[in-house]
Steps between C-alpha positions, in 0.01 A plus 500: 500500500793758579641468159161554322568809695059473589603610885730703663861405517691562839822760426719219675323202265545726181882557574557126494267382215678812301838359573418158421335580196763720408763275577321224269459701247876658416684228665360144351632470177285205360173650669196446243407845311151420560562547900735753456209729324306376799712588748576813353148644473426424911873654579350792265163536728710432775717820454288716376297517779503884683550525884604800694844373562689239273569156569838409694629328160761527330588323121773454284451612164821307334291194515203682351725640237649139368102369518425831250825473264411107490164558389530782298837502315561059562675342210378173570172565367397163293165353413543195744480820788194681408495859673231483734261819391513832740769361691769777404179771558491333870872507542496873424197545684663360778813717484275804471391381862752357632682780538409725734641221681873473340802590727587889517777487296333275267466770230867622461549128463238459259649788276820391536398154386318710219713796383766250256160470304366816487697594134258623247686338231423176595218248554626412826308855624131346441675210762570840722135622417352129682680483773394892571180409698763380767520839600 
């Protein structure tokens, strides 16, 4: 019932089932695209919900960032490994609310990560242009 998100979710009870679904999400490599688009649409309702003071959370966003640059810009995209449909929206989605929730110094990282694409004479920039909603 708590992840049909029908009835109110304790702070302390939405700080772990964030983490874990987090954690599940960027760190299990062979994890089924199906339940990662699952996953990723309750973390989304999970974060997005307003209180009058923030959740004691904190994230990484490196492991968010490999999850986006192996969805979006993969190489190993073959027909035997069909793309499962709106999971790169949800990734972004889930960067967009994820974070508020990012360390403090997690957007001079970010650009710094960033900046060696940002050349306007080369495709890598619309790679740079992605990864922007990190911010």
């Amino acid at each position: 019932r708590h992840l049909d998100l029908k009835r109110s979710v304790s702070p302390d009870a939405r700080v772990v089932v964030i983490k874990i679904l987090y954690s599940s999400i960027t760190d299990v490599e062979d994890l089924d695209q199906m339940l990662q688009r699952g996953f990723a649409k309750v973390l989304c309702r999970l974060l997005k919900r307003r209180e009058d003071e923030p959740l004691p959370l904190c994230l990484a966003w490196r492991p968010l960032f490999h999850l986006m640059d192996r969805l979006l810009f993969g190489k190993a995209r073959t027909p035997q490994t069909p793309l499962c449909r709106n999971l790169p929206y949800y990734a972004v989605l889930l960067a967009r609310h994820a974070r508020r929730y990012f360390d403090k110094d997690a957007n001079e990282a970010i650009m710094n990560e960033l900046r060696p694409c940002c050349c306007p004479q080369d495709m890598s920039l619309l790679r740079a242009q992605a990864f922007m909603c990190l911010l």
